[in-house]
PAPA-260651 format. One record per residue (C-alpha): residue number from 1; residue in one letter; z, x, y. Coordinates in steps of 0.1 Angstrom, whole numbers, padded with zeros to 4 digits, always signed. Each point is the difference from the previous one (the first is absolute). Layout:
! residues N
nr, rest, c3, c1, c2
NUM, a, Z, X, Y .
...
This chain:
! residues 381
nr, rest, c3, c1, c2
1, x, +0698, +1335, +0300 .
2, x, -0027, -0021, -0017 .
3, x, -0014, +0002, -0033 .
4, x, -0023, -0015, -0022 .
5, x, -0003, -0010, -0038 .
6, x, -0010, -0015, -0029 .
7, x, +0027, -0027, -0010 .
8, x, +0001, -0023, -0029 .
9, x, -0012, -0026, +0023 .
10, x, -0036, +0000, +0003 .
11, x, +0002, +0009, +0041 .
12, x, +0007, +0032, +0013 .
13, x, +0042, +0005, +0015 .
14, x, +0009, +0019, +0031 .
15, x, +0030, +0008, +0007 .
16, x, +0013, +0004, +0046 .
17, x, +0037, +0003, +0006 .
18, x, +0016, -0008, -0030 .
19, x, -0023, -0034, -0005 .
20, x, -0026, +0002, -0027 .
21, x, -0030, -0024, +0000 .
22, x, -0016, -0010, -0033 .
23, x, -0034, -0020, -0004 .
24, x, -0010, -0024, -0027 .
25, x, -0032, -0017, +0000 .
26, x, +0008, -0026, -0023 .
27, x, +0030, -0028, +0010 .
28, x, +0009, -0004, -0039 .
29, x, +0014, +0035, -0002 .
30, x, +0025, -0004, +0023 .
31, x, +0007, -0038, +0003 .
32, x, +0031, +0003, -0021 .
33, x, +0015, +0029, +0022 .
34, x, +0026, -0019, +0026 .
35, x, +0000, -0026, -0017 .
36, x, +0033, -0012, +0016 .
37, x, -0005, +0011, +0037 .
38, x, -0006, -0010, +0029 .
39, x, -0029, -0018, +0012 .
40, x, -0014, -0028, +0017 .
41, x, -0017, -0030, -0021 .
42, x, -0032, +0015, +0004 .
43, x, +0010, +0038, -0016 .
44, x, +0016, -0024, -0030 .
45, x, -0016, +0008, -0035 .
46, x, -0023, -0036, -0003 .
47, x, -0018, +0008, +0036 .
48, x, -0010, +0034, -0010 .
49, x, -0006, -0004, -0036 .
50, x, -0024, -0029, +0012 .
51, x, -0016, +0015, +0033 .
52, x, -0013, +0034, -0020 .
53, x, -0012, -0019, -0026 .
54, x, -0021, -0024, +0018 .
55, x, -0009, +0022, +0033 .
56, x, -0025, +0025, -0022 .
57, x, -0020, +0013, +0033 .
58, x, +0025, +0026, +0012 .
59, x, +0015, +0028, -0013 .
60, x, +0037, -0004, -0012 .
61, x, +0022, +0032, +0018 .
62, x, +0040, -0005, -0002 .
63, x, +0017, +0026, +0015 .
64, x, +0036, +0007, -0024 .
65, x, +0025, +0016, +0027 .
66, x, +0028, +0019, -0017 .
67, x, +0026, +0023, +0008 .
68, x, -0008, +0041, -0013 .
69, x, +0037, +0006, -0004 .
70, x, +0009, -0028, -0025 .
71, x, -0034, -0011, -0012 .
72, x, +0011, -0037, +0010 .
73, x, -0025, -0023, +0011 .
74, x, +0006, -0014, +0038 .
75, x, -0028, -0020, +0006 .
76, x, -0033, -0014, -0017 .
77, x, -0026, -0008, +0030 .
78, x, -0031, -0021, -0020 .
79, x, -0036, +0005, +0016 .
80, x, -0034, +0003, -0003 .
81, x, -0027, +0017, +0013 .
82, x, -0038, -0008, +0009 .
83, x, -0027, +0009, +0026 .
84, x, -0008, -0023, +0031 .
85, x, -0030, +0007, +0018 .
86, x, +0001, +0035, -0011 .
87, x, +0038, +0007, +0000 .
88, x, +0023, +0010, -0021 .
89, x, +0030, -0027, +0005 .
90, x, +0036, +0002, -0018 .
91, x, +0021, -0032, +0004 .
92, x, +0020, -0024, -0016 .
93, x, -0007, -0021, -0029 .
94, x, -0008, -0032, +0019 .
95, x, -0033, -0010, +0010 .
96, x, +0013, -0029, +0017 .
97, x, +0019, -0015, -0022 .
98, x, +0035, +0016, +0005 .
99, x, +0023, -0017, +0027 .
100, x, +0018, +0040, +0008 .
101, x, +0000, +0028, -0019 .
102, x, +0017, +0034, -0008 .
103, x, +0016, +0021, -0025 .
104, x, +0021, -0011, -0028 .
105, x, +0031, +0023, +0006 .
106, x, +0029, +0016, -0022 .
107, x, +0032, -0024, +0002 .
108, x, +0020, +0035, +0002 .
109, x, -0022, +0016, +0026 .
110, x, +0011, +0014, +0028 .
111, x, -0021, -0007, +0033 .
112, x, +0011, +0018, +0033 .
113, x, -0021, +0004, +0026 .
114, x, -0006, +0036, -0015 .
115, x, -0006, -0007, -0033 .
116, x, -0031, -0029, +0016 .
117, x, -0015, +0026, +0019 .
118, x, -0002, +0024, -0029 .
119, x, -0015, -0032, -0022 .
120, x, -0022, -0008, +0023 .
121, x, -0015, +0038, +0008 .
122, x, -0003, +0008, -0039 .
123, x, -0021, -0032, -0006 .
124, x, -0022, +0011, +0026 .
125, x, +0003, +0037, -0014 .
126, x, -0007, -0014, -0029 .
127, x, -0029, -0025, +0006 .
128, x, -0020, +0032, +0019 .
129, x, +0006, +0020, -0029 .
130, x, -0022, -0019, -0021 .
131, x, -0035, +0008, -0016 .
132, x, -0011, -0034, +0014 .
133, x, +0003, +0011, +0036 .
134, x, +0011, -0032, +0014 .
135, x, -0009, -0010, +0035 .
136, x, +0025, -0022, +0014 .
137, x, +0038, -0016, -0012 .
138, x, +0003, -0036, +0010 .
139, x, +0034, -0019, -0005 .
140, x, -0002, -0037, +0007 .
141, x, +0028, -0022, +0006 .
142, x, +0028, +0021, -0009 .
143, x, +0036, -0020, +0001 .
144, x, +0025, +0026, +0018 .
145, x, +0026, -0005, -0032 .
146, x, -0002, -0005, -0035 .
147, x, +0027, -0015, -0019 .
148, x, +0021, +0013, +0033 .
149, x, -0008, +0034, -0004 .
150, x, -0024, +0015, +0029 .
151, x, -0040, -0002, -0013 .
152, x, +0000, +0041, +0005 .
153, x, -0039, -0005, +0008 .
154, x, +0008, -0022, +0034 .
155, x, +0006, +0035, +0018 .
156, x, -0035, +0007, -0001 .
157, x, -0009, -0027, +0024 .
158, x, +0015, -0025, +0026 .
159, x, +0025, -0032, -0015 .
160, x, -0019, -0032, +0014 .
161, x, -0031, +0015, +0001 .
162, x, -0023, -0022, -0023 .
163, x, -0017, -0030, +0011 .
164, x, +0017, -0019, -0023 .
165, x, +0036, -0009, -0006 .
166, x, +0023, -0020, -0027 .
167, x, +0010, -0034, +0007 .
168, x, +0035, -0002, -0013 .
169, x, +0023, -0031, -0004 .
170, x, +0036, +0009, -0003 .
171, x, +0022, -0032, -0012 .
172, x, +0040, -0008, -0008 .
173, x, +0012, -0015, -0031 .
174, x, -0002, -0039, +0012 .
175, x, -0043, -0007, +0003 .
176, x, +0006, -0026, +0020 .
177, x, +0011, +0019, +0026 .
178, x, -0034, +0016, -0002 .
179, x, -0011, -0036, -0005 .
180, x, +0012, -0010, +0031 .
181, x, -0011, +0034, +0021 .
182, x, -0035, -0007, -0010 .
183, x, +0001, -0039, +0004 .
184, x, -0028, -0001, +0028 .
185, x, -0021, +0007, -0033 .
186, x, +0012, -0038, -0012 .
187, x, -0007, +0017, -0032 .
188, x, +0028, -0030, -0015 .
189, x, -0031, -0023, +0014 .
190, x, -0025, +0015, -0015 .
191, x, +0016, -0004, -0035 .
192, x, +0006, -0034, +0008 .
193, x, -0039, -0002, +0003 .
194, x, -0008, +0022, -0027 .
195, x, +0020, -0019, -0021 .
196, x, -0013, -0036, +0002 .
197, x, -0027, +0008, -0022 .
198, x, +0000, -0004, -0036 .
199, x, +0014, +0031, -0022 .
200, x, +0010, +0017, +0029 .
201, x, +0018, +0030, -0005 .
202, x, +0006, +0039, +0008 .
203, x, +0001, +0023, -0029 .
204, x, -0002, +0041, -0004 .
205, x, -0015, +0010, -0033 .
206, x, +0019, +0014, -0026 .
207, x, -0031, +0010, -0025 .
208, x, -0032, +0021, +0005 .
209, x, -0019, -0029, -0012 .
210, x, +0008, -0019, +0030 .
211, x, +0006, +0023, +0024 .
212, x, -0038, +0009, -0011 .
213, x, -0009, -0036, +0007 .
214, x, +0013, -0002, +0033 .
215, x, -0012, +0033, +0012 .
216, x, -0034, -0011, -0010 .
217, x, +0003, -0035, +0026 .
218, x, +0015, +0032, +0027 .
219, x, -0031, +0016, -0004 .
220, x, -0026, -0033, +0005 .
221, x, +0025, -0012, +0028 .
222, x, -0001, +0032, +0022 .
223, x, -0035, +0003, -0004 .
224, x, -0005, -0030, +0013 .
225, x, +0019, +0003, +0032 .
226, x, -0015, +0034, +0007 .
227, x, -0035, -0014, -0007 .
228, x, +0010, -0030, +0023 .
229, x, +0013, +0026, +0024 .
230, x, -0032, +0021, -0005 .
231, x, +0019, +0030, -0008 .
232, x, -0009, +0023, -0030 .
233, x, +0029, -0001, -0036 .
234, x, +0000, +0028, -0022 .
235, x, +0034, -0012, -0017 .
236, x, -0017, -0019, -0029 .
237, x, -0028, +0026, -0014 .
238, x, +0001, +0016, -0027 .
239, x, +0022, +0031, +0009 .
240, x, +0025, -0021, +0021 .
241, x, +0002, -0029, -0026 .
242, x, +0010, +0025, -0028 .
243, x, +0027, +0015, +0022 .
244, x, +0017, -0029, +0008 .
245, x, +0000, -0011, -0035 .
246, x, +0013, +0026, -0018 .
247, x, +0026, +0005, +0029 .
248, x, +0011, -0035, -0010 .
249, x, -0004, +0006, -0038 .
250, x, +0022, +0024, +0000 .
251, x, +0026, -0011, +0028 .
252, x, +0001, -0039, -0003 .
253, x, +0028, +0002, -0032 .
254, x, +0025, +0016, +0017 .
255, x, -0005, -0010, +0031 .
256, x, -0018, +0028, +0018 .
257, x, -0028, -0023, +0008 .
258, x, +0000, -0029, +0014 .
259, x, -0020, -0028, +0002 .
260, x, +0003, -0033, +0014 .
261, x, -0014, -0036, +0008 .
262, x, +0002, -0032, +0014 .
263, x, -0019, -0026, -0027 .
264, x, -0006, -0038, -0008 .
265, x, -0020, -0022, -0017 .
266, x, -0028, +0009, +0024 .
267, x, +0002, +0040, -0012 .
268, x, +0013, +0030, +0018 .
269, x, +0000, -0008, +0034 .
270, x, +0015, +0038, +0011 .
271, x, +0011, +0035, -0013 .
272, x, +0018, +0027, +0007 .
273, x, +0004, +0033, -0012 .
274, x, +0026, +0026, -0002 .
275, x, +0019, +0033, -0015 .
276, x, +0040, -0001, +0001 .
277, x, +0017, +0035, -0002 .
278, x, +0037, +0001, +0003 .
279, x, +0013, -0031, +0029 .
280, x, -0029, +0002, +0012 .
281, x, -0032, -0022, -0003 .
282, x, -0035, +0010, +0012 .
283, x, -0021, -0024, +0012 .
284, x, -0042, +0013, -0009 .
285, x, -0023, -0033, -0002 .
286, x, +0002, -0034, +0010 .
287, x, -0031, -0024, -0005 .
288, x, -0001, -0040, +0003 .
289, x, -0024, -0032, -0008 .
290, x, -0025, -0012, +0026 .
291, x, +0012, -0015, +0036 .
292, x, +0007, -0033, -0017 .
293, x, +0034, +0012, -0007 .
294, x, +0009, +0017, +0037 .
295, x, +0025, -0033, +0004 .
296, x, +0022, +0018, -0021 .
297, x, -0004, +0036, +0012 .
298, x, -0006, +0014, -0035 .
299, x, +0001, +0037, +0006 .
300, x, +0029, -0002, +0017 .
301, x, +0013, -0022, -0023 .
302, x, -0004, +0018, -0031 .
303, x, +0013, +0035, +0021 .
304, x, +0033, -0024, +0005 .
305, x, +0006, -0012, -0031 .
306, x, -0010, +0034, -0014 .
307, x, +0029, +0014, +0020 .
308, x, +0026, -0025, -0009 .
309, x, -0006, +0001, -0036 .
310, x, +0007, +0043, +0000 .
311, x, +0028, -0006, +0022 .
312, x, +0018, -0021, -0027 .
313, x, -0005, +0034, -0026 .
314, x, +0019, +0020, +0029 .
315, x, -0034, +0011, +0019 .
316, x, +0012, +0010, +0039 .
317, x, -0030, +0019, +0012 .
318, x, -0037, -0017, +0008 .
319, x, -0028, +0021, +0010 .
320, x, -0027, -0023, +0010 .
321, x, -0024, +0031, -0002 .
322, x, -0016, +0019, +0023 .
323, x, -0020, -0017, +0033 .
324, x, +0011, -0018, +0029 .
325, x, -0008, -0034, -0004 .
326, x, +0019, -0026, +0019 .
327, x, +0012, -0018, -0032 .
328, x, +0024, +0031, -0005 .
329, x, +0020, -0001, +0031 .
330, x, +0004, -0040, -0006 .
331, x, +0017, +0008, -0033 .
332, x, +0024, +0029, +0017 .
333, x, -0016, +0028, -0009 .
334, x, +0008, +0034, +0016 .
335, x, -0024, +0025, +0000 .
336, x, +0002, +0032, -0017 .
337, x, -0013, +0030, +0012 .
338, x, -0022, +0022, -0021 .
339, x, -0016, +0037, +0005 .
340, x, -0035, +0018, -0003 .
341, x, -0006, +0033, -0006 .
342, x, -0033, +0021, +0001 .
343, x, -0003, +0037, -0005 .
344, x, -0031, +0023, -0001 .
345, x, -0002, +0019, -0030 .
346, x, -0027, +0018, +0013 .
347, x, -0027, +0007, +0028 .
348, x, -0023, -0034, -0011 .
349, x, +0032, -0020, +0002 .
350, x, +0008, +0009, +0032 .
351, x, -0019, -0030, +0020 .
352, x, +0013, -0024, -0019 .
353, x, +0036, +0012, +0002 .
354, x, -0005, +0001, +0035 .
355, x, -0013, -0036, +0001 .
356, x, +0029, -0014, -0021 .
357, x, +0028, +0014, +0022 .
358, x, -0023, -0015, +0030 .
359, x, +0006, -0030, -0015 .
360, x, +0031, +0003, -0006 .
361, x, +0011, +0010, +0040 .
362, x, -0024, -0028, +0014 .
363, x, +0025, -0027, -0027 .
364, x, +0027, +0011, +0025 .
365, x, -0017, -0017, +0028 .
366, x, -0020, -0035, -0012 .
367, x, -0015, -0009, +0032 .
368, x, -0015, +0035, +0003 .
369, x, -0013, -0003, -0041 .
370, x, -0013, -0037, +0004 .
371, x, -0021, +0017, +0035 .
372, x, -0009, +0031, -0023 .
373, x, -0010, -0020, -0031 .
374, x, -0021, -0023, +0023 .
375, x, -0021, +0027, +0018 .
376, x, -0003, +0017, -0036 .
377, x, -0013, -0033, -0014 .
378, x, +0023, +0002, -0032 .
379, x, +0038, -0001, -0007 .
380, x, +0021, +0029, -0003 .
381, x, +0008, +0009, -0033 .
């Protein structure tokens, strides 16, 4: 049985099999509400209270999942909504600048494969049952577990089906084990150049102030390589800029955000930056001086020292972010799998649901995509 109403919230609820789905269209009315559960780094209060503050375009839509019998909230799935060449898209609060995402669920709740599957039919109940008559539910880069509980929203689609993956370092309690598993690196050499000129040192900012500073040099450095590369950067305009700052504005004190550098006398010769939830450390942006400095590998470098520096505050888990690039395998990463999901909410969306999961299937075969991408003329995405 499904039913609709007026809640407090300022979306409409539905209720399918004992789930109910709540809407709010503003993040700050229900930011507070699992507050302690589970989540990844990217569902954690500083990411969301800065992403819908600075990404005004879309529409904010989170979807509060609760159960009818108790009134207990389960889950809390943020998104937005906006219109892309004419359709109605639902989808996470991301944009591109979210490593995974997925719902922020209750510590207490209870996720069998019947209690997903009756999550997962009411938010799409629920999302059709709208005035806005959405077209089409897409789900990027879904981790099958939060907080090891099952994300109840990977059901809807194939594990392993995204084009992109983590990249995670696992490590003991001795680094230089690690040390020593990575040592084709020479990373020890690297500091050894690094370190013969004057001032040299690595630090990871403990104000806003500085972290400000170096995120600033981040932004001229990558914009460099990417002009140099001739490749468009979008991560230092005005919209991107604001996010990242206020993400480290709020998350630098405690140690949410972190941010990172290798400097001397000369000035900041590479950055990093990252978000630390629980043991683990996320790797987002790395940036360095010009080529004058490759002698001493300086993205790698500051990745390395980065790492060692967490691992003494009890940090076991490094995600070197999504991608594949060949760095990542050098330092022992492992990759992660992570999951897409598309689902037509009506007719229009149809096409483009059908596309997605086309996608998806040809991922499963990459000699078969890279021939299909080729006579297409574009990538698969």
């Amino acid at each position: 049985m499904t039913f609709l109403s007026v809640e407090q919230l300022d979306g409409q609820v539905s209720s399918t099999s004992g789930i109910a789905i709540d809407f709010a269209r503003d993040w700050r009315h229900v930011a507070s509400r699992l507050s302690t559960g589970h989540r990844t780094a990217f569902q954690h209060v500083y990411w969301l209270d800065a992403w819908y503050e600075a990404f005004r375009d879309v529409s904010p839509l989170i979807a509060v999942i609760f159960d009818v019998a108790t009134g207990k909230d389960i889950a809390i799935v943020p998104m937005i909504s906006h219109i892309r060449r004419g359709i109605r898209i639902v989808e996470f609060a991301d944009l591109g600048v979210s490593d995974n995402n997925a719902p922020i669920l209750a510590l207490d709740a209870a996720l069998d494969a019947e209690t997903t599957d009756a999550i997962s039919d009411a938010l799409i109940d629920a999302l059709r049952a709208l005035p806005d008559r959405f077209d089409l539910l897409r789900l990027r880069k879904m981790p099958a577990q939060v907080g090891g509980k099952p994300n109840p929203l990977v059901s809807l689609g194939r594990i392993g089906s995204s084009s992109l993956n983590g990249n995670l370092v696992l490590m003991g309690d001795d680094y230089r084990d690690y040390q020593a598993a990575i040592k084709r690196l020479q990373m020890p050499r690297c500091w050894r150049v690094f370190s013969r000129h004057a001032g040299a040192r690595f630090e990871i900012a403990t104000d806003v102030g500085r972290a400000h500073e170096l995120l600033d040099v981040m932004d001229a450095q990558q914009q460099a390589r990417m002009q140099k590369l001739g490749s468009p950067f979008v991560l230092n305009d005005e919209t991107h800029a604001r996010f990242y700052r206020e993400v480290v504005r709020q998350g630098v004190a405690e140690g949410y955000a972190i941010v990172s550098a290798l400097v001397c006398d000369e000035g900041v010769v590479a950055t990093a930056l990252g978000v630390k939830h629980g043991a683990t450390y996320i790797l987002l942006r790395i940036s360095h001086a010009s080529d004058a400095w490759s002698s001493c590998s300086p993205g790698l470098l500051v990745t390395e020292r980065t790492m060692a520096a967490l691992h003494v505050q009890g940090i076991r888990r490094f995600d070197l972010s999504i991608g594949n690039q060949d760095y990542k395998r050098r330092f022992g990463a492992e990759k992660v799998p992570l999951t897409d999901v598309s689902v037509a909410l009506s007719w229009r969306g149809l096409p483009y649901a059908w596309r997605d999961h086309a996608a998806q299937g040809l991922r499963r075969y990459p000699r078969l995509a890279a021939l299909t991408a080729r006579a297409m003329g574009k990538g698969i995405r």
